[in-house]
C-alpha positions in Angstrom: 180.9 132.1 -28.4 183.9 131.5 -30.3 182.1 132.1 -33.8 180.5 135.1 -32.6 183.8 136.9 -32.0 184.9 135.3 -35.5 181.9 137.4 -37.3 182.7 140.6 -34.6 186.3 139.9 -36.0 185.5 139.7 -39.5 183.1 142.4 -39.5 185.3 144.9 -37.6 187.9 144.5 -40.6 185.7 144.6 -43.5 184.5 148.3 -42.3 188.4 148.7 -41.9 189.2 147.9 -45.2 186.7 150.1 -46.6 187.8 152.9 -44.8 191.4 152.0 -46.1 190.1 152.1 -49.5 188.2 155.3 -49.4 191.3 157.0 -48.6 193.4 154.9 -51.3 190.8 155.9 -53.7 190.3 159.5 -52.8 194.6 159.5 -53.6 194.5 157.7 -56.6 191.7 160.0 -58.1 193.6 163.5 -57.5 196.6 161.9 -59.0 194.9 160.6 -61.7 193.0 164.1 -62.1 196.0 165.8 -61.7 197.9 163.8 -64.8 195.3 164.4 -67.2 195.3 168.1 -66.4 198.8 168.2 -67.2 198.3 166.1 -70.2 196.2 168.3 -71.1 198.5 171.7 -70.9 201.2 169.5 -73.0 198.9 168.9 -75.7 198.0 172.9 -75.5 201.4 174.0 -75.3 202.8 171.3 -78.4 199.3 172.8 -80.0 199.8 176.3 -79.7 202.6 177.6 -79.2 204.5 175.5 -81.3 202.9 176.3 -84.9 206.4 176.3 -87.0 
């Protein structure tokens, strides 16, 4: 009985750990989204609107 609480265990954090990480994930995308569209309105703005 001892091992089948170890794999109930084990099991119960490994579904943990993914749920962890889909949030983690989901967090690291928008912020990652979010640099390159700002990236992006540097390199329009240096592009654009500074033609000396």
């Amino acid at each position: 009985m001892h091992d089948f609480a170890f794999y109930i265990f084990c099991g119960i954090a490994i579904i943990i750990a993914v749920l962890i990480l889909k949030k983690v994930a989901g967090c690291l995308f928008k912020s990652v989204l979010t640099a390159i569209v700002v990236a992006l309105l540097v390199v329009a703005y240096f592009l654009v609107f500074k033609q000396d």
